[in-house]
DRENDO-1510 file (C-alpha; in Angstrom, 1 decimal, always signed):
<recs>
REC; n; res; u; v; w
REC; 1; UNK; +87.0; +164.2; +22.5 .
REC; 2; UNK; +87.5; +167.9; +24.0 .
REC; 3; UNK; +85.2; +167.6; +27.3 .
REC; 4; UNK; +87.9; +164.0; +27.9 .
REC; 5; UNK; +90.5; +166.6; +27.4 .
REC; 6; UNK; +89.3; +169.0; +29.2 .
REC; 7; UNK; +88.7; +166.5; +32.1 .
REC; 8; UNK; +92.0; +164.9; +32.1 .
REC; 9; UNK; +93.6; +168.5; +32.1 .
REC; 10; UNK; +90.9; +169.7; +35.0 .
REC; 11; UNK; +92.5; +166.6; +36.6 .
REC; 12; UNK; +95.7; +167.5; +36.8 .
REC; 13; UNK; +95.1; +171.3; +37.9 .
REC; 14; UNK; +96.4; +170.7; +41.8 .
REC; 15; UNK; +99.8; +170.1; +40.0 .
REC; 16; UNK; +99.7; +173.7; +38.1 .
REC; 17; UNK; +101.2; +175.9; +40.3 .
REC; 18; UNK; +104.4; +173.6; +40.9 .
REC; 19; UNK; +105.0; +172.6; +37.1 .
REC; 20; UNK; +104.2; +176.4; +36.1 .
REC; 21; UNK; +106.8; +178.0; +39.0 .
REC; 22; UNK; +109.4; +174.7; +36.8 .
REC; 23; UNK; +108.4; +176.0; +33.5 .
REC; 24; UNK; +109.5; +179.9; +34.5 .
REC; 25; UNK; +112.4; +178.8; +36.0 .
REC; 26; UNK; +113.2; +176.5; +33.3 .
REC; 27; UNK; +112.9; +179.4; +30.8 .
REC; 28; UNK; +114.9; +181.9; +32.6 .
REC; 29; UNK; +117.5; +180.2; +33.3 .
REC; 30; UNK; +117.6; +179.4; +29.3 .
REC; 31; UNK; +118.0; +182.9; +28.9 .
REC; 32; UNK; +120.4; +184.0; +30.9 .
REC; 33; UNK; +123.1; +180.9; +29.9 .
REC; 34; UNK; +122.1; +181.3; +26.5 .
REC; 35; UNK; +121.3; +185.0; +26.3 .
REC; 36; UNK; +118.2; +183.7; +23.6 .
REC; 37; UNK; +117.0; +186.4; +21.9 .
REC; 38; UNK; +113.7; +187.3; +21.4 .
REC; 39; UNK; +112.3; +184.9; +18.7 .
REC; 40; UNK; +114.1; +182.6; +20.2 .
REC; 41; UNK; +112.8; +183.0; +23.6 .
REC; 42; UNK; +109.2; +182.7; +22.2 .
REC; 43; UNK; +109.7; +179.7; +20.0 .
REC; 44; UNK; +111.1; +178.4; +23.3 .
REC; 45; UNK; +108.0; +179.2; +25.3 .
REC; 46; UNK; +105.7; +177.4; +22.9 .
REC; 47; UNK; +107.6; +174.4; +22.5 .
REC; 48; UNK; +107.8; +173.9; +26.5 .
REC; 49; UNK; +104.4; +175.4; +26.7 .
REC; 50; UNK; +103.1; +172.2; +24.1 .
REC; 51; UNK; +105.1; +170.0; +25.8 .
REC; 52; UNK; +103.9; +170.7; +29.7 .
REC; 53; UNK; +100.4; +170.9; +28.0 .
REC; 54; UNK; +101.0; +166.9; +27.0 .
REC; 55; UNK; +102.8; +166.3; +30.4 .
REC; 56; UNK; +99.4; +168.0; +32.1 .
REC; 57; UNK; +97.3; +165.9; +30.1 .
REC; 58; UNK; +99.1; +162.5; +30.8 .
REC; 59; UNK; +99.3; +163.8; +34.6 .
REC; 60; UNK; +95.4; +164.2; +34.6 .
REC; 61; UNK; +94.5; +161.1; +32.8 .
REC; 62; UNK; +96.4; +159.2; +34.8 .
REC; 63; UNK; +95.2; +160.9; +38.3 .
REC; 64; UNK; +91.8; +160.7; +36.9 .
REC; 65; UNK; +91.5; +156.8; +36.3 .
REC; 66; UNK; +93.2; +156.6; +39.9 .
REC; 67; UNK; +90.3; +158.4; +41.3 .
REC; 68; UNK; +87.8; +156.4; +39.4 .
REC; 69; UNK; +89.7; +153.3; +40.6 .
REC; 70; UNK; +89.3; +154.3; +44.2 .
REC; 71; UNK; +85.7; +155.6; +44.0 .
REC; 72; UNK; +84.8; +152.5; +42.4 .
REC; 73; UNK; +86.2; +150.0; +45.3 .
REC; 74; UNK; +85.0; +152.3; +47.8 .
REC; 75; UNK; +81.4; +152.0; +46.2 .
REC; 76; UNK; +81.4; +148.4; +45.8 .
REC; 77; UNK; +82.6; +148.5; +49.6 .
REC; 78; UNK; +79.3; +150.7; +50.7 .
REC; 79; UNK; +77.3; +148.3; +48.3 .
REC; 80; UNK; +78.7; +145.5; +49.9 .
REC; 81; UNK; +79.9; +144.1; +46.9 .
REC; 82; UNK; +83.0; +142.3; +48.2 .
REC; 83; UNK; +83.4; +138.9; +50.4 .
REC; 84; UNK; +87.0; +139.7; +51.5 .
REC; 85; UNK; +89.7; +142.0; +51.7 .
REC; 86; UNK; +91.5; +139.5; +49.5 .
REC; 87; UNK; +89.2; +141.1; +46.6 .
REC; 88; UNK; +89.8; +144.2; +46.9 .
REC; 89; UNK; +92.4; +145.3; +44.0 .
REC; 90; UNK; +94.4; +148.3; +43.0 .
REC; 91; UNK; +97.3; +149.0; +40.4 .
REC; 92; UNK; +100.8; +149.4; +41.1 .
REC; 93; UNK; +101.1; +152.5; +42.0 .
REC; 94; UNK; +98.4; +152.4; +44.4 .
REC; 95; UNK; +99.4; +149.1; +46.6 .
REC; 96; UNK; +100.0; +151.5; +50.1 .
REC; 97; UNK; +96.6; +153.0; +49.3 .
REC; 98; UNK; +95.3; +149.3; +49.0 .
REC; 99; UNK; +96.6; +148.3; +52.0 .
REC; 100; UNK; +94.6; +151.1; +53.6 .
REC; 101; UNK; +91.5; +150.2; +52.1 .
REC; 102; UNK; +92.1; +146.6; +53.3 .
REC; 103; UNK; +92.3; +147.7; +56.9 .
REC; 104; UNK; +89.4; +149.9; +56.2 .
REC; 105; UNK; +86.8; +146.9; +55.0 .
REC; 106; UNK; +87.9; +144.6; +57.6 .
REC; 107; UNK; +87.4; +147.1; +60.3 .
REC; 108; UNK; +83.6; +148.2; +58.9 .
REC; 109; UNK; +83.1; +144.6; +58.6 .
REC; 110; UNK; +83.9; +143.4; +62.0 .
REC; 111; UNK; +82.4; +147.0; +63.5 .
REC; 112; UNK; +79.2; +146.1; +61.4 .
REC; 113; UNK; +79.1; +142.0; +62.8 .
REC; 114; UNK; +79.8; +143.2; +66.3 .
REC; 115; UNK; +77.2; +145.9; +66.1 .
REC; 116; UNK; +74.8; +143.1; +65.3 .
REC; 117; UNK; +76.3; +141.0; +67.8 .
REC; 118; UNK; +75.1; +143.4; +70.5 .
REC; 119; UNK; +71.5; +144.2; +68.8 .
REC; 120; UNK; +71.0; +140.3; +69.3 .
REC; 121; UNK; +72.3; +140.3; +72.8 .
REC; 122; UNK; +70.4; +143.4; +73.9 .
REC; 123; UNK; +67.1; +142.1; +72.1 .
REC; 124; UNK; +68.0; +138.2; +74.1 .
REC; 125; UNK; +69.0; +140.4; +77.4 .
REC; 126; UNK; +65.9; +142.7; +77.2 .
REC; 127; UNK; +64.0; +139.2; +76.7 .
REC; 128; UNK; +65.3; +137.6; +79.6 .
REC; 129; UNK; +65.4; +140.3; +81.5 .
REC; 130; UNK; +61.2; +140.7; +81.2 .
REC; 131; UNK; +60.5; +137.1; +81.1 .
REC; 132; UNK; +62.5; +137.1; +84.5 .
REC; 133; UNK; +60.8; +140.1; +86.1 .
REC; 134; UNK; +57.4; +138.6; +85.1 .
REC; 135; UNK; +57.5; +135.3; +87.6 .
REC; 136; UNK; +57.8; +137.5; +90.6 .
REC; 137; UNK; +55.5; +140.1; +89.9 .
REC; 138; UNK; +52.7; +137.3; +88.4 .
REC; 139; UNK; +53.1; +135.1; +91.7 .
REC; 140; UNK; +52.7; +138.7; +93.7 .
REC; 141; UNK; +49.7; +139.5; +91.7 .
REC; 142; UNK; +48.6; +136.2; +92.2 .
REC; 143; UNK; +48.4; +136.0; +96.1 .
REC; 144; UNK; +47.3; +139.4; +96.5 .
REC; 145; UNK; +44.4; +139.1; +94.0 .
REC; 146; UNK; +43.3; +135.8; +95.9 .
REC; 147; UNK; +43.7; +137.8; +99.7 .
REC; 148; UNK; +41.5; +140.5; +98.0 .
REC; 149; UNK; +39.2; +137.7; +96.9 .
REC; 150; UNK; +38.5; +136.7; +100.2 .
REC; 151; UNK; +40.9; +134.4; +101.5 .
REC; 152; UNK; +42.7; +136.9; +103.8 .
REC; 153; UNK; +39.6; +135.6; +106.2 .
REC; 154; UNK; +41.1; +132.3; +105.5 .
REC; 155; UNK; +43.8; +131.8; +108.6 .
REC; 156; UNK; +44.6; +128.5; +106.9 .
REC; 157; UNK; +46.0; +130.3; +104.3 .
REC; 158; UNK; +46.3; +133.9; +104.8 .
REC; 159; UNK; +49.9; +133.7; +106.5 .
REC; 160; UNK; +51.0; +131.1; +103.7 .
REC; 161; UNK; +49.8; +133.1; +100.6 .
REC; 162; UNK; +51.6; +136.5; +102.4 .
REC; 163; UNK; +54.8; +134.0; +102.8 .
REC; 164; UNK; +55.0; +133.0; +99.4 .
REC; 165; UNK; +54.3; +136.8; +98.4 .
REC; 166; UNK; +57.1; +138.2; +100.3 .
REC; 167; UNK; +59.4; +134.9; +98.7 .
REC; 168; UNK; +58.2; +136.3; +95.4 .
REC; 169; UNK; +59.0; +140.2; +96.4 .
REC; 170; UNK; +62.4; +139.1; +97.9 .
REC; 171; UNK; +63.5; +137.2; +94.5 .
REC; 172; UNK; +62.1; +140.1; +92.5 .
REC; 173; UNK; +64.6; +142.7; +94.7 .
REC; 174; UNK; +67.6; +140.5; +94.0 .
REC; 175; UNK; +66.9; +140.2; +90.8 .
REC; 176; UNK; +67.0; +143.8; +90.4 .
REC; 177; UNK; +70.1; +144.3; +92.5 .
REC; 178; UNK; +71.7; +141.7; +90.6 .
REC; 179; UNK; +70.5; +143.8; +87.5 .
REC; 180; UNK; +71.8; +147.2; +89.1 .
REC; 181; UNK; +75.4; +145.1; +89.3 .
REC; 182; UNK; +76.0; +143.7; +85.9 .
REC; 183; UNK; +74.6; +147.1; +84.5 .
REC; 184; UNK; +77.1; +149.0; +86.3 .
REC; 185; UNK; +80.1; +146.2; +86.1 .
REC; 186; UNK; +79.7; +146.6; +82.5 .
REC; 187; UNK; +79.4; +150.5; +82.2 .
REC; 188; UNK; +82.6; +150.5; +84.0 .
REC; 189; UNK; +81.3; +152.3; +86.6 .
REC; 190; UNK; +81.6; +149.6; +89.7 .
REC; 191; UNK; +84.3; +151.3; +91.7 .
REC; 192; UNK; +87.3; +148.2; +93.2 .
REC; 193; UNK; +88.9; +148.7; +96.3 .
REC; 194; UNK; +92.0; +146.5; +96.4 .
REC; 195; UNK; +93.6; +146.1; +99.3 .
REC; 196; UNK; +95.6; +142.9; +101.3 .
REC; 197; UNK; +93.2; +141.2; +103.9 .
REC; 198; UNK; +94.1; +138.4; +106.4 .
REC; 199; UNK; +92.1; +135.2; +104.3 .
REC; 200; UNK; +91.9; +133.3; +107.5 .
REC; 201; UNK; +89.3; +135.5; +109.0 .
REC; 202; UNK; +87.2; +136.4; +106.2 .
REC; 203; UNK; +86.7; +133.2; +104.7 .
REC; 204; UNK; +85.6; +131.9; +108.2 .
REC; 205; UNK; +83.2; +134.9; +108.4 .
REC; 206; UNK; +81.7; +133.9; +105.3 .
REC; 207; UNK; +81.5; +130.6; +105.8 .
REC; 208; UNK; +80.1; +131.0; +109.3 .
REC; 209; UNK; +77.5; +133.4; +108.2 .
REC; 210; UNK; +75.8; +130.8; +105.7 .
REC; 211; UNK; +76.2; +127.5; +107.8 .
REC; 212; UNK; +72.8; +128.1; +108.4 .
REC; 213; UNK; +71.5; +127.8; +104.8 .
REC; 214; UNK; +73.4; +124.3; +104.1 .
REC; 215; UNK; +72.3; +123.0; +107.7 .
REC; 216; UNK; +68.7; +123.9; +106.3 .
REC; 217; UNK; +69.6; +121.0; +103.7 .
REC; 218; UNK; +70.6; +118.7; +105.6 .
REC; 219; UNK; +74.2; +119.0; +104.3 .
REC; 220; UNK; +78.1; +120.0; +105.7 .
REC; 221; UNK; +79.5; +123.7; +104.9 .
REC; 222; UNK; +83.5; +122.8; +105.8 .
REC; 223; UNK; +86.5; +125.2; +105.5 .
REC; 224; UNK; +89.5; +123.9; +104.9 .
REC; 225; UNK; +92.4; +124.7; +107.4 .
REC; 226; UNK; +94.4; +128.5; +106.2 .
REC; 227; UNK; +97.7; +129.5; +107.5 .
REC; 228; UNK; +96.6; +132.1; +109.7 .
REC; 229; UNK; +99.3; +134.8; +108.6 .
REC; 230; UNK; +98.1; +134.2; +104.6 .
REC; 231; UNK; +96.9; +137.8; +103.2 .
REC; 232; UNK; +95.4; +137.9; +100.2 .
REC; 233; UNK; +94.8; +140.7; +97.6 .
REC; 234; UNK; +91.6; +142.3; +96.3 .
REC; 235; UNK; +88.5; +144.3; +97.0 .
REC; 236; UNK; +86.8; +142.5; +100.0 .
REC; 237; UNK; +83.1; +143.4; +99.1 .
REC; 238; UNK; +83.3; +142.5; +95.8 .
REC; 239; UNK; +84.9; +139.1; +96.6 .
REC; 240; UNK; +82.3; +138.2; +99.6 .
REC; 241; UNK; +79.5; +139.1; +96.3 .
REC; 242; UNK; +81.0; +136.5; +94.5 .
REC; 243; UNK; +81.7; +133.9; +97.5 .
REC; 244; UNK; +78.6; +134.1; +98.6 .
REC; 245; UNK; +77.1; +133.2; +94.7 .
REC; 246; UNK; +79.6; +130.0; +94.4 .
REC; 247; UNK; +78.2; +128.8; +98.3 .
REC; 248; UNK; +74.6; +129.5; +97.6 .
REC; 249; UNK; +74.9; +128.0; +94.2 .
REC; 250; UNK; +76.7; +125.1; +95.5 .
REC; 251; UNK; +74.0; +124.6; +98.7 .
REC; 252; UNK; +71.4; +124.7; +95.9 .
REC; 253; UNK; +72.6; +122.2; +93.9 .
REC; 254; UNK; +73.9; +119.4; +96.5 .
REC; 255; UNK; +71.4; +117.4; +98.2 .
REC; 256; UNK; +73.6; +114.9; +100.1 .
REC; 257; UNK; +76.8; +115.4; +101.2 .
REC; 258; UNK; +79.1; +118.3; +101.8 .
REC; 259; UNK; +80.6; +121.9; +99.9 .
REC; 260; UNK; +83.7; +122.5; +100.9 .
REC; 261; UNK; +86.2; +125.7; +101.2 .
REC; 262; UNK; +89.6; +125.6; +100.2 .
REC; 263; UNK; +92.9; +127.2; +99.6 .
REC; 264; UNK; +95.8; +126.2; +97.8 .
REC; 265; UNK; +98.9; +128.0; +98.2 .
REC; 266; UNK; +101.5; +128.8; +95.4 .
REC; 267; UNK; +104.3; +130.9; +95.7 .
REC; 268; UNK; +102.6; +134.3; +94.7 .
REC; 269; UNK; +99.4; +133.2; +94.3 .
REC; 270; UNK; +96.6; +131.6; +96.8 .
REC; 271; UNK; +93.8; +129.7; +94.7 .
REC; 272; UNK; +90.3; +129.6; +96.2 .
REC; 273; UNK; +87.4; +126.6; +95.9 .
REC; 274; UNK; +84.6; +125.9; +96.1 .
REC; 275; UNK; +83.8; +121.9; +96.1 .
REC; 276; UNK; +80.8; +120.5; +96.2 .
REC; 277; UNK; +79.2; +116.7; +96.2 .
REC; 278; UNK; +76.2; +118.2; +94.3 .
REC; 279; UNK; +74.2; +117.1; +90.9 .
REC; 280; UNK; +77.0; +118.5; +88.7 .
REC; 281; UNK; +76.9; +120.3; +85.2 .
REC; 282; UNK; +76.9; +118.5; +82.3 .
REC; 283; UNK; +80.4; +119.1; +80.2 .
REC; 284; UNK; +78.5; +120.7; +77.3 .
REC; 285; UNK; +77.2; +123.1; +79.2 .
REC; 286; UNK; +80.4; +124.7; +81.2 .
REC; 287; UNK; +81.2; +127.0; +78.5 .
REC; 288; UNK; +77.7; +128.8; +78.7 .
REC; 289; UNK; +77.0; +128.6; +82.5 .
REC; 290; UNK; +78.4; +132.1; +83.0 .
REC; 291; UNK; +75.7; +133.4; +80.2 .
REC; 292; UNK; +73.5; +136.4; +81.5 .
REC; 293; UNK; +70.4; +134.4; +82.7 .
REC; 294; UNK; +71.6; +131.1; +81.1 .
REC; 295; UNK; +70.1; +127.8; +83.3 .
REC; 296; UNK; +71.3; +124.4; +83.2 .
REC; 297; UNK; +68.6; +122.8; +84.5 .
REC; 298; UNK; +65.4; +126.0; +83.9 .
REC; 299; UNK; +63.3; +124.1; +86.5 .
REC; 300; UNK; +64.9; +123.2; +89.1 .
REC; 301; UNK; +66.9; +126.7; +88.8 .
REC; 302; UNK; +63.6; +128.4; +89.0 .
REC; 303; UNK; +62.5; +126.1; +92.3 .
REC; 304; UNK; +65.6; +126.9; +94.2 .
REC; 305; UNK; +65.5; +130.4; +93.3 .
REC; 306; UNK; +68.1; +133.4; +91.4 .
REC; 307; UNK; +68.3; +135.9; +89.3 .
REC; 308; UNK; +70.4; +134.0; +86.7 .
REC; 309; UNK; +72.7; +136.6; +86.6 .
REC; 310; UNK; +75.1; +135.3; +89.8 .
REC; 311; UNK; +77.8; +133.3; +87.6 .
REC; 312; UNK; +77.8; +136.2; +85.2 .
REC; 313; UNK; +78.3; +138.8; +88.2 .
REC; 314; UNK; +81.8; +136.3; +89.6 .
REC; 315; UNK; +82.9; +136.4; +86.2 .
REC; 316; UNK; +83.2; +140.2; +85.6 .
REC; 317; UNK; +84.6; +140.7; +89.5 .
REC; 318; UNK; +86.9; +138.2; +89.3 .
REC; 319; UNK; +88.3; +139.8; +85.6 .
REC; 320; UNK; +88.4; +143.1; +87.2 .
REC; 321; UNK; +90.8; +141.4; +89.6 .
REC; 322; UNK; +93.1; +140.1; +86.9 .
REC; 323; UNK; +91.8; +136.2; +87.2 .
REC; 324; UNK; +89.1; +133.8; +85.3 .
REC; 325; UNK; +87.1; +131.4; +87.1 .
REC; 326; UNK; +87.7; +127.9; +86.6 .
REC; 327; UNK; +85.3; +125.3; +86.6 .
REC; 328; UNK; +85.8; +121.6; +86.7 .
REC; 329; UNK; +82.0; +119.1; +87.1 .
REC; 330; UNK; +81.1; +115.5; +86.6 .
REC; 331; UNK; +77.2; +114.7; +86.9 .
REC; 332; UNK; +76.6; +112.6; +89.9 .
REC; 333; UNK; +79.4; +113.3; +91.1 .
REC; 334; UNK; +79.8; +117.4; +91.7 .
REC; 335; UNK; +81.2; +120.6; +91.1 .
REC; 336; UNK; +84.7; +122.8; +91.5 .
REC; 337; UNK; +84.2; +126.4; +90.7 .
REC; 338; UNK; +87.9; +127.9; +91.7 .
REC; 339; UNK; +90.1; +131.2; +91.1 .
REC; 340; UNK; +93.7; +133.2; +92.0 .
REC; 341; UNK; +94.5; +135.6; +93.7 .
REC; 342; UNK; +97.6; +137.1; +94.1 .
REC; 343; UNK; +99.5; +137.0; +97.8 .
</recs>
């Protein structure tokens, strides 16, 4: 019974300075209105002295089972005890306090899943990202092992195994390029340079420079006709990155036909596409195609080559320049991968 006391009244100690400075000035002010003698002024003391004692004690006991309130949630927070903030319970007295806590477990909570969100995508990325490097370097390994065992006398097939090694080497340094970009896209630490360029010219630049590649496939690379005075806004290098991406991927993935360049003009804004006549992407897959390393179709993707990391790339470039890329596909019948930017 003493040591509970003792407790309560150890309890309510930070509040003994305050009610002891009120229970002197209490007294004095007794004394000099009432000019108590004394015996009187003692009898006073004791009886206010008894009754702060109580007050102390009530004080304490009532801090104390406050603290043991708190302590208790917090523990059954670290123990994770609770399913919801809609569990977590305090008196009265303390509803700000539970409020806080509230805030508190939700924050740990989604801290803690998003922590484990980004253990599983660095143990998926780290996956990928081995399993990727692996073709190349196997496929080199390959060919050189088969040179070294004698075929480099071979001219039949000497020239063709070096070929297919210097494909192999090629794929392997855009991969890691492509690997040096997302890394540093998002670190934060890819530096834009916006600035207002005549769209005319440097879409026909682009498109000029990989006619080549679709005339290899047997297929049409059109622009679309751009009013020569249009100027668009953005950081030239990083756009060219990602039109060359939606081309390529769009010369990959046609066989017959044509891909197409466009621009459609809005007041403030000029929206760019890329159109295609290709295979298309099944509609259960358009919300994963800009995945790190995520494939549609894994072996065809493999045959025609990339990093997997291309779509991925357009998507954090095209963010950084206040836009989203859009992305409309019908199998059979082809693809439109499009996005703003402002005039």
């Amino acid at each position: 019974m003493w040591n509970k006391i003792k407790q309560n009244l150890s309890a309510s100690k930070i509040y003994f300075v305050e009610i002891f400075i009120v229970f002197v000035l209490f007294l004095f002010s007794l004394s000099f209105v009432y000019a108590l003698s004394l015996t009187q002024f003692v009898s006073l003391s004791l009886i206010t002295l008894l009754f702060l004692f109580i007050l102390l004690y009530i004080i304490g006991k009532k801090r104390k089972l406050e603290i043991s309130e708190i302590k208790s949630i917090i523990e059954s927070i670290r123990k994770n005890q609770f399913n919801s903030a809609e569990e977590i319970k305090l008196t009265t007295s303390l509803v700000d306090l539970e409020d806080e806590i509230k805030a508190m477990f939700l924050k740990t909570r989604n801290d803690i899943e998003n922590l484990k969100k980004l253990e599983q995508v660095r143990t998926e990325f780290l996956g990928n990202v081995s399993h990727e490097l692996r073709t190349p370097i196997f496929g080199i390994q390959g060919y050189i092992e088969t040179l070294l065992d004698g075929a480099i006398n071979d001219p039949k097939v000497n020239k063709n195994f070096l070929l297919k090694a210097a494909a192999h080497s090629e794929n392997l340094n855009n991969l890691l390029n492509d690997l040096i970009d997302i890394s540093m896209i998002e670190s934060g630490q890819m530096r834009m340079s916006f600035r207002y360029f005549n769209a005319k010219e440097y879409f026909e630049t682009i498109v000029n420079n990989m006619k080549n590649l679709a005339e290899a496939k047997g297929i049409e690379l059109l622009l679309g006709e751009i009013r020569p005075k249009l100027e668009l806004f953005g950081d030239k290098v990083r756009l060219k990155q990602v039109m060359v991406n939606l081309i390529s991927n769009a010369i990959k993935y046609t066989d017959k036909g044509k891909v197409e360049v466009l621009i459609e003009e809005s007041e403030d804004k000029g929206r760019i596409i890329v159109k295609d006549t290709g295979i298309g992407i099944p509609e259960s897959e358009l919300g994963r195609i800009f995945e790190r390393f995520y494939r549609v179709d894994k072996i065809r993707s493999r045959a025609v080559g990339g990093s997997g990391l291309g779509l991925a790339i357009v998507k954090h470039i095209l963010e950084a320049h206040s836009t989203k890329i859009m992305v409309i596909s019908t199998i059979g019948v082809g693809s439109e991968f499009s996005f703003a930017l402002k005039k």
